[in-house]
SEZABA-307650 format. One record per atom (N, C-alpha, C, O): x, y, z. Coordinates in steps of 0.02 Angstrom, whole numbers, plus 32768, in hexadecimal, padded with zeros to 4 digits. Each point is the difference from the previous one (the first is absolute). Example, Ala and Ser with C-alpha at 12.3 -4.5 7.8 and 13.67 -1.06 7.14 Angstrom:
82947EE481867FD3803B8000802D803C800080347FFF80217FBA80367FBB802A803B80037FD980378025801980378008
//
This chain:
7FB775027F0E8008804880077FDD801580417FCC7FE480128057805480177FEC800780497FF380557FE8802580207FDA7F9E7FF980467FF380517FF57FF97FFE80607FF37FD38028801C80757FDF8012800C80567FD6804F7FF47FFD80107FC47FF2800C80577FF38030800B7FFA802780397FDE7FE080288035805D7FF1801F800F80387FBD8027801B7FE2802B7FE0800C7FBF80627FCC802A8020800B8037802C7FCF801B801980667FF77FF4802A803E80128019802B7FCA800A803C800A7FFD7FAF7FCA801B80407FCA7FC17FEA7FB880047FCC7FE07FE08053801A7FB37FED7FC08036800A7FDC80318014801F7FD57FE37FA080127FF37FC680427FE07FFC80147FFE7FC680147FE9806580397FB57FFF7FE27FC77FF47FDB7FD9801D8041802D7FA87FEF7F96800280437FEC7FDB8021802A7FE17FF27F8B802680327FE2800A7FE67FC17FD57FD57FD78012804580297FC17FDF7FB77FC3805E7FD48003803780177FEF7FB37F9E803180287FC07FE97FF67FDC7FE97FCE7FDD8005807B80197FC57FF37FBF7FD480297FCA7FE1800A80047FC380147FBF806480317FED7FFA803B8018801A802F80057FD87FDE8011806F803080208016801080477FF98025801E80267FB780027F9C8010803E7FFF7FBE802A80107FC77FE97FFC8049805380167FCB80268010800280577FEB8030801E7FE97F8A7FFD80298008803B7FD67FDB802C80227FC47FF67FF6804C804380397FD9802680247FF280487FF0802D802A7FFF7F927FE57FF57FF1804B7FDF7FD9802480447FE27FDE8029802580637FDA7FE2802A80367FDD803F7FC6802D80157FDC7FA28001801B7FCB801D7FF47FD48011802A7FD67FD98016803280717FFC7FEF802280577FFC80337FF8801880187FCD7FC280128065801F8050801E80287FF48039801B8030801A7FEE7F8A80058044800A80297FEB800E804A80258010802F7F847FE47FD17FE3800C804D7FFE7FB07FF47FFF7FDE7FCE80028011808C7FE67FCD80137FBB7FD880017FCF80237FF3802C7FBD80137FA07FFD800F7FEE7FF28045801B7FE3802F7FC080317FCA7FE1801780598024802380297FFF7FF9803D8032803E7F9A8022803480257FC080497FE87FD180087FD9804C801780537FD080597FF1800D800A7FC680337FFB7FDF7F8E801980167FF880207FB5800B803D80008000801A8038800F80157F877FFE8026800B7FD280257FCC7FF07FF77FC68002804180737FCA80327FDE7FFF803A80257FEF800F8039802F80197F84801F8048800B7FC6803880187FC47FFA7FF7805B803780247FB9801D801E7FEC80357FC7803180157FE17F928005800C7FE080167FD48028804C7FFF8008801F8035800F7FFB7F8C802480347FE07FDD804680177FC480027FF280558036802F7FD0803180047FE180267FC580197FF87FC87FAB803580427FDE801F7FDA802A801E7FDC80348010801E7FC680027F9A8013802D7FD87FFD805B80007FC780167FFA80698016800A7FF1802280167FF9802D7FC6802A7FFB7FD37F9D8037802A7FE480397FDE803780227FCE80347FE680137FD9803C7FC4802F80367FF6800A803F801C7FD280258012805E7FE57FF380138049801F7FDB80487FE77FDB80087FCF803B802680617FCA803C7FD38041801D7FC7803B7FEF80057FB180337FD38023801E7FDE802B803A802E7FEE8027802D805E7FC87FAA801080358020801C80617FDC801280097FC67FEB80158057800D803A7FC3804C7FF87FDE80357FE2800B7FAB80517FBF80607FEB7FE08022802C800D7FE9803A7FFD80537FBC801480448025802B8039800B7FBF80237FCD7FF87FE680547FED8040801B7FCE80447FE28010802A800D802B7FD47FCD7FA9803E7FD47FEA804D80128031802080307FEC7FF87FAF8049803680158025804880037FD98035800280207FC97FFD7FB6803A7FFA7FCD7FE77FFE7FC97FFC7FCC7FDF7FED8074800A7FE77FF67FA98044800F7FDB8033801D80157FBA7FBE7F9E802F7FF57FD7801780557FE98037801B7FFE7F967FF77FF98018806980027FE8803880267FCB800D801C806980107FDD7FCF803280327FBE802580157FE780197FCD7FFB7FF280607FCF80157FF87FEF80507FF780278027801C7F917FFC7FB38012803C7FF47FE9801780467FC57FF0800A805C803780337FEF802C8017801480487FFD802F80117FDD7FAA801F804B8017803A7FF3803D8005802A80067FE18035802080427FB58043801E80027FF78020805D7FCC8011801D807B7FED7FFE7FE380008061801B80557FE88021800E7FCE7FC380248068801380367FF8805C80008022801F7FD4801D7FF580757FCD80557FF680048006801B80597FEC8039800F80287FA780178007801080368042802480188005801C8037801B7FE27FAB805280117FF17FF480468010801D8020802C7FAB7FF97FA3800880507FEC800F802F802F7FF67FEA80388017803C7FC77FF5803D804B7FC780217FF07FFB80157FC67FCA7FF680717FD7800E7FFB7FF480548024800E8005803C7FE080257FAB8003803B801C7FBF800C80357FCE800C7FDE80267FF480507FC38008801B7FE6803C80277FDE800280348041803B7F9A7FDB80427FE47FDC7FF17FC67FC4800E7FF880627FD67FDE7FD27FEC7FCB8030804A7FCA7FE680217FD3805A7FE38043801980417FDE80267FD87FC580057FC28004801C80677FB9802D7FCF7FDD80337FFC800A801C7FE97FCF800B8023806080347FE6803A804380377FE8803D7FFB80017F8C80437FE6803B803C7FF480088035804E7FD88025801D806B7FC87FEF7FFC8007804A8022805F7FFC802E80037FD87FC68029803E801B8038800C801F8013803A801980388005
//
């Protein structure tokens, strides 16, 4: 029985025995004595936000109660008479 083991790829090895053979790879798939890697450190975590005020629903499910708009339509007399004209 022949065991081989690969010094370019860590975890290949190659077992023969009687003509036949049987090769397993168990890796992360870097080389050896290629760059490693090492990621650069994650930034700081940042604080929470301030609160913000609450703003009335842009589409509420019903209407809201306000007061009634005055009637602009009306004719407005500005004598202030009851518009009995002589």
């Amino acid at each position: 029985m022949a065991v081989v083991r690969s010094l370019r790829w860590p975890g290949a090895v190659t077992v023969a025995k009687g003509g036949k053979f049987c090769s397993v790879y168990v890796g992360d798939g870097v080389k050896a004595g290629g760059t490693s890697y090492f990621p650069t450190e994650p930034p700081d975590v940042q604080s929470d936000p301030l609160d913000q005020i609450e703003n009335p629903e842009p589409t509420p499910l019903e209407a809201p109660e306000e007061p009634a708009e005055p009637d602009t339509d009306a004719e407005v007399n500005p004598e202030g008479e009851d518009g009995d004209a002589e």
